[in-house]
NUZA-648156 format. One record per residue (C-alpha): residue number from 1; residue in three letters; x negated, y negated, z negated. Coordinates in pm, 1 decimal. Layout:
{rec NUM 'ALA' {X Y Z}};
...
//
This chain:
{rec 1 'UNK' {0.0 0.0 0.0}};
{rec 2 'UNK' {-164.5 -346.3 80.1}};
{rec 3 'UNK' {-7.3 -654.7 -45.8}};
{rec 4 'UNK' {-104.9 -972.4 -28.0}};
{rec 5 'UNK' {-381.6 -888.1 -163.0}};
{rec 6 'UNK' {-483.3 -625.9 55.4}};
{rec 7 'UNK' {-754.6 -406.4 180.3}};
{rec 8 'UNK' {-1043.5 -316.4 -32.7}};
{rec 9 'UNK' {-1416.7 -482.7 -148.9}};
{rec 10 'UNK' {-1445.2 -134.1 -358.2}};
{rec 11 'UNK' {-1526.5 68.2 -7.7}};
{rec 12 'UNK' {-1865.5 -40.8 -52.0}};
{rec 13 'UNK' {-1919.2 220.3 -351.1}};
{rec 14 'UNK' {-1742.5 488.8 -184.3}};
{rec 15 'UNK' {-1921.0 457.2 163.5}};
{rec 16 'UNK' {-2156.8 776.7 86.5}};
{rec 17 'UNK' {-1865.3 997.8 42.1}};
{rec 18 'UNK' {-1808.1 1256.6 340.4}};
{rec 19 'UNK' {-1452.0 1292.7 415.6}};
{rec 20 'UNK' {-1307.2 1445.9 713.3}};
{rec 21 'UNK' {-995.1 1217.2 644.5}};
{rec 22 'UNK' {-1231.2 936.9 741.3}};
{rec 23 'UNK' {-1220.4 793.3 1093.7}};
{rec 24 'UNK' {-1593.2 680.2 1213.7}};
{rec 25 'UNK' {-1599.7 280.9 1259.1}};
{rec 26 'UNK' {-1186.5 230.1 1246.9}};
{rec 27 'UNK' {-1102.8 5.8 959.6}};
{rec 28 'UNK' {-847.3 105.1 709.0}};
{rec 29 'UNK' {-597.1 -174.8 787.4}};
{rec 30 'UNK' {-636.8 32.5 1147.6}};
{rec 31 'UNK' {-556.2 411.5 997.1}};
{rec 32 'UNK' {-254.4 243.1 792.6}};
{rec 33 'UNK' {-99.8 141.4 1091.4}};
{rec 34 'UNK' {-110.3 396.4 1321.8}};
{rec 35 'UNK' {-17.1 667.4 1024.3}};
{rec 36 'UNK' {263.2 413.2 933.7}};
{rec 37 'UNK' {408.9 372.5 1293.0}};
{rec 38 'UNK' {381.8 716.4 1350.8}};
{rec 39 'UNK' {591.7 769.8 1031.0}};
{rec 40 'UNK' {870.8 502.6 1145.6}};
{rec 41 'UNK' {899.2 689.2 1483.1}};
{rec 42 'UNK' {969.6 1026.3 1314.4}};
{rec 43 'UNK' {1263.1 863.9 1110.8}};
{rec 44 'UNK' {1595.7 926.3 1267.3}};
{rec 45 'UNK' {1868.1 703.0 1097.4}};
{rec 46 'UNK' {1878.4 348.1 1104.9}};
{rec 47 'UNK' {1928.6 275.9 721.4}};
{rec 48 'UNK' {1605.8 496.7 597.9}};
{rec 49 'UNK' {1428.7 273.3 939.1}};
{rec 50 'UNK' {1588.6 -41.3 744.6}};
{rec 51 'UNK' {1419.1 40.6 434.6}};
{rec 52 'UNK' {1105.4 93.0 579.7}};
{rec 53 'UNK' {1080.2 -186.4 751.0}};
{rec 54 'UNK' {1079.0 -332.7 411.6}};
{rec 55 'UNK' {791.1 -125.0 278.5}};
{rec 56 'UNK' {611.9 -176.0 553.6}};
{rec 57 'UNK' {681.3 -579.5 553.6}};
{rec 58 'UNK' {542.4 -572.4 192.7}};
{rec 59 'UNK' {196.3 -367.6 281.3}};
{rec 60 'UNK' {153.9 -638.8 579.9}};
{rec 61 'UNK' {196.9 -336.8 789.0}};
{rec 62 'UNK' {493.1 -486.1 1008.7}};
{rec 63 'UNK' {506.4 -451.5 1390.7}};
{rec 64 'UNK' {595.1 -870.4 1389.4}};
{rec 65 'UNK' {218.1 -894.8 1231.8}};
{rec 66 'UNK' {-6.2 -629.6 1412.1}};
{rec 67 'UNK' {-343.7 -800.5 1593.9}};
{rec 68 'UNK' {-319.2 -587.1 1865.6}};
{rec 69 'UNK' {-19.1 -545.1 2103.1}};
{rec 70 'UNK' {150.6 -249.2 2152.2}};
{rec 71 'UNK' {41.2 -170.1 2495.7}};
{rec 72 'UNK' {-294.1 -214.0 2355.6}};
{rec 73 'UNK' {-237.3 55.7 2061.7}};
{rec 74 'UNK' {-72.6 294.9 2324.6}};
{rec 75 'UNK' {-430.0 301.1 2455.1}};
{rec 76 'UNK' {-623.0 310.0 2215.4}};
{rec 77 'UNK' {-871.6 628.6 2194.0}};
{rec 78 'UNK' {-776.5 708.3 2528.4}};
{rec 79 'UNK' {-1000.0 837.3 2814.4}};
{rec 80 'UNK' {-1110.9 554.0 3015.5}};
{rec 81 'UNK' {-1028.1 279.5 2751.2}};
{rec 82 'UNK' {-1322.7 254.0 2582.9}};
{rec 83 'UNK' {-1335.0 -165.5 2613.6}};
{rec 84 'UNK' {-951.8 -153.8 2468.8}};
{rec 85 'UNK' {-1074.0 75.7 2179.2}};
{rec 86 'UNK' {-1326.7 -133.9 2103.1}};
{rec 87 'UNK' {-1138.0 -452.1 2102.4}};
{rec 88 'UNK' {-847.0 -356.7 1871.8}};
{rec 89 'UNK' {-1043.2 -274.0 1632.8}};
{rec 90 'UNK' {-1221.6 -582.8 1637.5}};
{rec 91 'UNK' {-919.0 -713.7 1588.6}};
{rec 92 'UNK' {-785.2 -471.1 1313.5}};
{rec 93 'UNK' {-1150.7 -556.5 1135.2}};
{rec 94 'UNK' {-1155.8 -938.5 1114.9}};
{rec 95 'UNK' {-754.0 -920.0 1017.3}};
{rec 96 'UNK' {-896.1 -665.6 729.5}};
{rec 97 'UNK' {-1183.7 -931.1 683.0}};
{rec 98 'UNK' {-907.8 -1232.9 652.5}};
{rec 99 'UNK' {-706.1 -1042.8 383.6}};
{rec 100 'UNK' {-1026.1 -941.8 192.4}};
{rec 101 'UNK' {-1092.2 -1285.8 110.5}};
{rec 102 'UNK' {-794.6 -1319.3 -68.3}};
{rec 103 'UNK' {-791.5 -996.8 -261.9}};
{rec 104 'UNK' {-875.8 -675.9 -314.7}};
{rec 105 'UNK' {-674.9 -357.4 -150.2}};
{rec 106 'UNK' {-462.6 -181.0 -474.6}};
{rec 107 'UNK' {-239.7 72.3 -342.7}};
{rec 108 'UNK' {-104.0 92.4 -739.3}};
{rec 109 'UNK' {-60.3 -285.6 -767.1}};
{rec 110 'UNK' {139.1 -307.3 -428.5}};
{rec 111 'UNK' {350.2 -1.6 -483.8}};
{rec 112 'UNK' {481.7 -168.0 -867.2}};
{rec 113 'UNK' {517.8 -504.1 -653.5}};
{rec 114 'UNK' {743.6 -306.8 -391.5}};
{rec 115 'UNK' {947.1 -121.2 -673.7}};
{rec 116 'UNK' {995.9 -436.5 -895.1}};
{rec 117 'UNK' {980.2 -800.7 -718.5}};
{rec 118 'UNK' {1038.0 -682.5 -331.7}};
{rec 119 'UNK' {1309.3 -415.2 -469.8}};
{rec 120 'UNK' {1476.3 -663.8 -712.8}};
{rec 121 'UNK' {1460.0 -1000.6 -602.0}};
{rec 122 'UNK' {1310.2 -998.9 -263.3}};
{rec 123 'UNK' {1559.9 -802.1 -49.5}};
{rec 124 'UNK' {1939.6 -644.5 -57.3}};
{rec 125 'UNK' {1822.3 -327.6 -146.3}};
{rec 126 'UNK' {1946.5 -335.1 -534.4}};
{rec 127 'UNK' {2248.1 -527.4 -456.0}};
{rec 128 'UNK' {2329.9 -255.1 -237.6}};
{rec 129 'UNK' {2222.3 24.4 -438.7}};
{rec 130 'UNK' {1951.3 178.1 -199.3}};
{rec 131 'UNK' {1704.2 133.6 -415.1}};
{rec 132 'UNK' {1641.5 532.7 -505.3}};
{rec 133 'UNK' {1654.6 579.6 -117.0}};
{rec 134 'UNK' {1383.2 353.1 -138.5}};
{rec 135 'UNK' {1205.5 510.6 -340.5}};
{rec 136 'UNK' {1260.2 831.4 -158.9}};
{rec 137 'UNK' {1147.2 657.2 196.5}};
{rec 138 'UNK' {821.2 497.5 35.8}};
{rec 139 'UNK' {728.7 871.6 -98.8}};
{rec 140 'UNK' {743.3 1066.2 236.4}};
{rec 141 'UNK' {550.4 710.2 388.1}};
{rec 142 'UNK' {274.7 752.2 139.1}};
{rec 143 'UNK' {244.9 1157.8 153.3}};
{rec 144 'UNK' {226.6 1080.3 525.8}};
{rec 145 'UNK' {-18.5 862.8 458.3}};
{rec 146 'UNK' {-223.5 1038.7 252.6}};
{rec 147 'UNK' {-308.4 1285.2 532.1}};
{rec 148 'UNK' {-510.4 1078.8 755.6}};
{rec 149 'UNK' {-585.8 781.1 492.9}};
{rec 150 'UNK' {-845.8 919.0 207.6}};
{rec 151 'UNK' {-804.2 581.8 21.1}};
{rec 152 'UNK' {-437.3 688.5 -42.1}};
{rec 153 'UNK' {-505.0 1056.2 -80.8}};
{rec 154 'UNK' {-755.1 962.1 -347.6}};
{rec 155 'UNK' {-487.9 823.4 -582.9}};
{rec 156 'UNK' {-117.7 976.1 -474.8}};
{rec 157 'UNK' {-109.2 1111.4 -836.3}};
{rec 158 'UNK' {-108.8 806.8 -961.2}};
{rec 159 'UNK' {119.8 687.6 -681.4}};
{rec 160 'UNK' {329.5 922.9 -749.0}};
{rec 161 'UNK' {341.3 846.9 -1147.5}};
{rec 162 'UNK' {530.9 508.3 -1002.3}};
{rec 163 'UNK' {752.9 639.7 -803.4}};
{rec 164 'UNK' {847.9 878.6 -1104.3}};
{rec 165 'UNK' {877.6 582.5 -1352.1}};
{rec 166 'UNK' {1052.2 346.9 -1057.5}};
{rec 167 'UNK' {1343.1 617.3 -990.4}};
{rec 168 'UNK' {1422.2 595.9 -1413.8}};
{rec 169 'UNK' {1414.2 270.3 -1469.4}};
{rec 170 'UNK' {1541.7 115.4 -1152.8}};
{rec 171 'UNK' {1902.2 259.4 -1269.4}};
{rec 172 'UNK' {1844.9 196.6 -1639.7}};
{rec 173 'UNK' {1753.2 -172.4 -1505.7}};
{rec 174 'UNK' {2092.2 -188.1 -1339.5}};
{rec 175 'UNK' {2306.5 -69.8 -1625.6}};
{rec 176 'UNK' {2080.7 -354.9 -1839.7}};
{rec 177 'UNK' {2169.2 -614.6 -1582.7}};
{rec 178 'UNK' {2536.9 -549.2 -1689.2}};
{rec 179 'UNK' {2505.5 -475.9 -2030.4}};
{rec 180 'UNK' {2279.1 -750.3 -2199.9}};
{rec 181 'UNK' {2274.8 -922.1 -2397.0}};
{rec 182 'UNK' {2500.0 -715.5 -2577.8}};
{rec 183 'UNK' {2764.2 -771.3 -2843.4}};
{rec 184 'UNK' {2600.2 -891.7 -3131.0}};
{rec 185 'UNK' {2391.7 -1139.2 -2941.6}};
{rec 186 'UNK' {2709.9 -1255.5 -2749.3}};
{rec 187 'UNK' {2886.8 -1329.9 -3085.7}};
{rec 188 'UNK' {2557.9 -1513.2 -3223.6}};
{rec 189 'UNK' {2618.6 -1726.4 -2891.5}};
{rec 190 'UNK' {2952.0 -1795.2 -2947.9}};
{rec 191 'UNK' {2980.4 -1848.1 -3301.7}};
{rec 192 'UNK' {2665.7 -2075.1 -3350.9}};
{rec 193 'UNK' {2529.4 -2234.3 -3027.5}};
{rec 194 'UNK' {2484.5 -2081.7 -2656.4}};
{rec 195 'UNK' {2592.2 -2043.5 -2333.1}};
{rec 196 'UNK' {2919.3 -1850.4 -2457.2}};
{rec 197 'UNK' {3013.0 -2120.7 -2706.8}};
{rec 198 'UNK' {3001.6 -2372.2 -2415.0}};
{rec 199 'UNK' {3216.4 -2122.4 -2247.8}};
{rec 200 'UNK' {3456.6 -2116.6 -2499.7}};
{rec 201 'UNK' {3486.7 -2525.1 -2535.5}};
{rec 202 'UNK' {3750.2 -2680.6 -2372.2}};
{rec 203 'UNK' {3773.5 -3082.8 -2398.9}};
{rec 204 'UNK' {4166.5 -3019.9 -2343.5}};
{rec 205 'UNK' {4197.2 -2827.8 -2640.5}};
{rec 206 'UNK' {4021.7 -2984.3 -3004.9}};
{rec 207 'UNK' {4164.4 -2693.7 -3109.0}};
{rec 208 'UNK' {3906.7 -2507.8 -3026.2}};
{rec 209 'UNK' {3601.1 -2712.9 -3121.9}};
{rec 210 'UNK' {3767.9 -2743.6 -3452.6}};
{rec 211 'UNK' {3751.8 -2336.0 -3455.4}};
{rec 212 'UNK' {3415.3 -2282.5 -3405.9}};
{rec 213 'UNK' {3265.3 -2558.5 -3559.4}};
{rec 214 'UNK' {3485.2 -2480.5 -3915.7}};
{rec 215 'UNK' {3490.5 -2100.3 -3844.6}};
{rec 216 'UNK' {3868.7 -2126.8 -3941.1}};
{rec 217 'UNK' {4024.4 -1799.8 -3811.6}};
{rec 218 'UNK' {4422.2 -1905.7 -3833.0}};
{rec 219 'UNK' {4324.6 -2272.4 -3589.5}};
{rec 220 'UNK' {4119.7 -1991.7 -3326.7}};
{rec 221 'UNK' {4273.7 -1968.2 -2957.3}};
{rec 222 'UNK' {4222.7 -1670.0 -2735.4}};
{rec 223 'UNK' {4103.1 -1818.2 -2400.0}};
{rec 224 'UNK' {4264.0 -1735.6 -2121.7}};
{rec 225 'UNK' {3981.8 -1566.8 -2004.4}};
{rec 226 'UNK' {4003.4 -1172.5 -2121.4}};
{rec 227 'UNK' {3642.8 -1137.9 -2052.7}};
{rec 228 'UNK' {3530.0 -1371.1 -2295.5}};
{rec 229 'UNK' {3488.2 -1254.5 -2667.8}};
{rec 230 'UNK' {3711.3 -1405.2 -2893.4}};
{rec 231 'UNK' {3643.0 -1574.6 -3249.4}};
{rec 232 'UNK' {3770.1 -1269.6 -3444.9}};
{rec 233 'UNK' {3581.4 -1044.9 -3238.2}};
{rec 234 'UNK' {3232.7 -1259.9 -3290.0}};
{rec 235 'UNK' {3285.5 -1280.9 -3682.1}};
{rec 236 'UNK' {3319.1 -896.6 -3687.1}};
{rec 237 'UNK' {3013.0 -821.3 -3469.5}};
{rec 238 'UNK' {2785.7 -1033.6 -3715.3}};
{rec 239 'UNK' {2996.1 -958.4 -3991.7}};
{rec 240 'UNK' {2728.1 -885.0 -4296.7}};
{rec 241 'UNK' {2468.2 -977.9 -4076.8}};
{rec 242 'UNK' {2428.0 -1351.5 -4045.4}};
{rec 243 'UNK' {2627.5 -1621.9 -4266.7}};
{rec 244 'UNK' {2858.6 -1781.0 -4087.7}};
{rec 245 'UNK' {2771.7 -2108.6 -4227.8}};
{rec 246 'UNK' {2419.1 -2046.8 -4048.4}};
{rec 247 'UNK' {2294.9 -2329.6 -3826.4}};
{rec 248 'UNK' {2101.6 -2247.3 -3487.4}};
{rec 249 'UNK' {1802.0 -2357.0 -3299.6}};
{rec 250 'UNK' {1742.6 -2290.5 -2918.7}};
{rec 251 'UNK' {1406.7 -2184.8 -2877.0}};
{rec 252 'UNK' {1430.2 -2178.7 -2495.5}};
{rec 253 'UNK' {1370.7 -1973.9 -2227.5}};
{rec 254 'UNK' {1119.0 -1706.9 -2227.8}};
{rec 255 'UNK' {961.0 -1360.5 -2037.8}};
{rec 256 'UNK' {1047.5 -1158.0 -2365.4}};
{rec 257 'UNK' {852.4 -796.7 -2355.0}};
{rec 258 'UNK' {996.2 -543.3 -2535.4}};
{rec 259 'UNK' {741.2 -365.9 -2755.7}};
{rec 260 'UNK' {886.1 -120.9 -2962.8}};
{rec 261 'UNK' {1247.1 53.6 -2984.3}};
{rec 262 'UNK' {1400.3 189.4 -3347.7}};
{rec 263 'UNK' {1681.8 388.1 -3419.4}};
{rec 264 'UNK' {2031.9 209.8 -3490.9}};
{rec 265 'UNK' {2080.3 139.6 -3835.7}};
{rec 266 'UNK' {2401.4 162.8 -4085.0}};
{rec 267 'UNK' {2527.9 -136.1 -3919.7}};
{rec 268 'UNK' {2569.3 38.0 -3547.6}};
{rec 269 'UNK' {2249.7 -240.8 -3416.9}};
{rec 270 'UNK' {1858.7 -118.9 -3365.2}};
{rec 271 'UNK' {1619.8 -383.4 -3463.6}};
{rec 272 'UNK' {1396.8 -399.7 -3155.9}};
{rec 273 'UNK' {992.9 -515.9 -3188.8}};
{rec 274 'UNK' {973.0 -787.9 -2904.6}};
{rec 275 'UNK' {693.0 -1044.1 -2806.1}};
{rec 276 'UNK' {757.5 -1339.8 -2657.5}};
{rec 277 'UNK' {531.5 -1321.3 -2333.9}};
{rec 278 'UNK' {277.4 -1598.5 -2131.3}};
{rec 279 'UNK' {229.8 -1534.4 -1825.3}};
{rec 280 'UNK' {33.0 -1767.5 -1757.2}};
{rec 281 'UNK' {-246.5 -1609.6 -2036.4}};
{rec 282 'UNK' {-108.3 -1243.0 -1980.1}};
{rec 283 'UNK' {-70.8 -1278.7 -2339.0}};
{rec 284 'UNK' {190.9 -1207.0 -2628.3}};
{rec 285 'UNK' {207.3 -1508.9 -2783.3}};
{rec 286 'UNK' {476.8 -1438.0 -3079.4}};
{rec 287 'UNK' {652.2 -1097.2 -3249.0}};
{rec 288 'UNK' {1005.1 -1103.1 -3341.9}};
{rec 289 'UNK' {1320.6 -877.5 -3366.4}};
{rec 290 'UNK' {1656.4 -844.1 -3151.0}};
{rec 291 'UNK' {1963.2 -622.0 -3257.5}};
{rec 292 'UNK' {2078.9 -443.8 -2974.8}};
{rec 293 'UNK' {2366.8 -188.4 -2963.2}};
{rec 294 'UNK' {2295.2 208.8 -2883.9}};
{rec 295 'UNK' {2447.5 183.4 -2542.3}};
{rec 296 'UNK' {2188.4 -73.4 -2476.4}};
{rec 297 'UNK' {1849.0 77.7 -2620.7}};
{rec 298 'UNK' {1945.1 399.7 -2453.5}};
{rec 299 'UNK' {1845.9 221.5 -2099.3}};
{rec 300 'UNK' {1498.4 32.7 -2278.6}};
{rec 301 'UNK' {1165.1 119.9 -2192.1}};
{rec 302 'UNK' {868.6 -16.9 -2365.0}};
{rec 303 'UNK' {703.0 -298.4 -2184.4}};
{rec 304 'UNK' {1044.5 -407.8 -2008.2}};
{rec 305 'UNK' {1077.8 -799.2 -1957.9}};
{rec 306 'UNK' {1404.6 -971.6 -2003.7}};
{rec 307 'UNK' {1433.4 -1305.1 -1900.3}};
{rec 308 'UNK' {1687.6 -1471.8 -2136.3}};
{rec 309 'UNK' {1746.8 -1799.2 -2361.4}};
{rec 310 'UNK' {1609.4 -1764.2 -2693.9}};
{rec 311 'UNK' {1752.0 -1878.2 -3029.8}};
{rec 312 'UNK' {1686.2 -1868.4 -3412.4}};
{rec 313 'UNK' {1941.7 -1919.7 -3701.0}};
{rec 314 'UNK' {1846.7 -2056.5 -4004.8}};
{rec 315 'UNK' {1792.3 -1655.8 -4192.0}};
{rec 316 'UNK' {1552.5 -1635.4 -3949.7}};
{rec 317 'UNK' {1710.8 -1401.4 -3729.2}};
{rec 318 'UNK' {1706.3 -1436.0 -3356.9}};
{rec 319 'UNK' {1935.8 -1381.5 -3069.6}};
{rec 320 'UNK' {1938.3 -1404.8 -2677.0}};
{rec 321 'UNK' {2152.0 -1525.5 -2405.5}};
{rec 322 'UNK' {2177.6 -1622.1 -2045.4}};
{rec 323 'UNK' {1965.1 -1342.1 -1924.9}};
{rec 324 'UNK' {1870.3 -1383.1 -1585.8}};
{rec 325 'UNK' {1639.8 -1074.4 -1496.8}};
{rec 326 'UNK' {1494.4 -756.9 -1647.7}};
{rec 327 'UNK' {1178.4 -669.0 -1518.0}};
{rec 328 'UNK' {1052.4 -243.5 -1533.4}};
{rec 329 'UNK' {780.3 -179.3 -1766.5}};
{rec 330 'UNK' {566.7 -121.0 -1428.3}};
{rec 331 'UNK' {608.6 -510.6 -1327.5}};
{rec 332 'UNK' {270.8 -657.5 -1236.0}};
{rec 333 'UNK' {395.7 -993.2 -1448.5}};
{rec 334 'UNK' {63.1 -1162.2 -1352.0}};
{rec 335 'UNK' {216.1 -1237.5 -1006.7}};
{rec 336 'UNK' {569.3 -1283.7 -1099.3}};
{rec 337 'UNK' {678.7 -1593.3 -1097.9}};
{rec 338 'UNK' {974.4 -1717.6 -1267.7}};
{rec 339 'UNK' {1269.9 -1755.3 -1027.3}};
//
């Protein structure tokens, strides 16, 4: 897989090593695209073609980007064509040489980058839940691969260790996406400052600022809104839990990396070991604790990123809202941006 950071400065060490995979004097960029093309053409349906167009978008491995044309490639090697050989890949080779000076080639790093930004943000492929066929596609592209391309054969295990990890927590991420924040976290919004308690204000009705700001159960309103958690249910879900007296500081909006699960406790929540993450350092910068319910944790992996709004009440408790991505534990964070 090359990425934008592409093809690799570390072929200097491995030069010595004799492998019959290895094709005398063609550059890798070269052996990627012919094995890839080659793979496209034996694909028969158009949506599994779709989806690799994608891949091979990502790993700058796209027909719209090839140095040499295709009537060149369709000559290449062949008898009498030795001047067409030669100048593809001279092409191929100072293409290779461009990328190089902007990176290194990291089949791992562009294969997490293809399962996590490309998958998530970067294309329709989660919205239209392809992203297992995805996976499926980028495996046969990659075992394909790996028979003609040693720099892939030499690490498929670990290749394949993504793929394994990308088809578990690309669904969990989904069912997170719908879930979070979660109950408790949705009643800490409503009942003492977030996006839900905004929500829940209507100018029209002093009613309801009265409600929440006094906590007064007989003056609450049900909005008209069934989707939105009412007063009675918020008091309940931090019933014994916070005070509902507390006040409430917004902390802001943070990459918050979840560090260690724990079972749920007698109060149906499990207190869940988070660090607020920099990016910018690649650095935890702060430990704290969520509550989250079981049907939530069950879908957590360690070193998943949740986007969200964070806030603090005055027992020192904290609770998140507006979440606006989850990120797999497999993210490479240092070159996500956020959106």
């Amino acid at each position: 897989m090359s990425t934008v950071s592409d093809i690799s400065q570390s072929q200097a060490s491995e030069g010595s090593r004799i492998d019959s995979r290895r094709f005398s004097g063609e550059p890798l960029l070269l052996r990627l695209d012919l094995a890839t093309s080659a793979f496209y053409a034996s694909l028969k349906d158009e949506e599994s073609k779709r989806l690799m167009e994608i891949v091979a978008r990502t790993a700058n491995l796209d027909i719209a980007n090839r140095p040499a044309t295709k009537k060149e490639l369709k000559k290449y090697k062949k008898p009498g064509y030795s001047d067409n050989t030669r100048n593809v890949e001279t092409k191929y080779r100072a293409k290779e040489e461009r990328l190089l000076k902007s990176g290194t080639f990291d089949p791992q790093w562009g294969l997490k980058w293809l399962l996590s930004y490309v998958v998530l943000v970067d294309s329709s492929v989660f919205i239209t839940n392809s992203a297992l066929r995805l996976c499926e596609i980028t495996e046969e592209w990659l075992d394909a691969l790996a028979k003609d391309v040693c720099e892939i054969s030499d690490s498929i295990s670990e290749l394949k260790q993504v793929l394994e990890d990308a088809r578990t927590e690309l669904a969990s991420i989904q069912l997170l996406s719908d879930k979070l924040p979660g109950k408790f976290n949705s009643a800490c919004s409503l009942l003492f400052g977030g996006d839900l308690r905004q929500m829940h204000i209507d100018p029209y009705l002093p009613k309801w600022v009265t409600a929440l700001q006094g906590h007064d159960l007989s003056a609450s309103v049900e909005p008209a809104n069934s989707d939105l958690m009412s007063l009675t249910e918020a008091q309940s879900c931090v019933d014994g839990i916070v005070d509902l007296n507390s006040t409430c500081t917004c902390c802001g909006s943070f990459d918050i990396r979840i560090h260690k699960l724990a079972p749920v406790n007698d109060l149906g929540l499990a207190p869940v070991c988070v660090y607020k993450f920099d990016r910018q350092t690649m650095k935890d910068i702060e430990e704290l604790t969520l509550l989250f319910e079981h049907d939530i944790i069950v879908h957590m992996r360690e070193n998943m990123v949740i986007e969200a709004t964070l806030y603090k009440l005055a027992n020192g408790q904290h609770f998140i809202d507006s979440v606006t991505m989850v990120w797999p534990s497999y993210t490479p964070l240092d070159y996500v941006t956020l959106l």
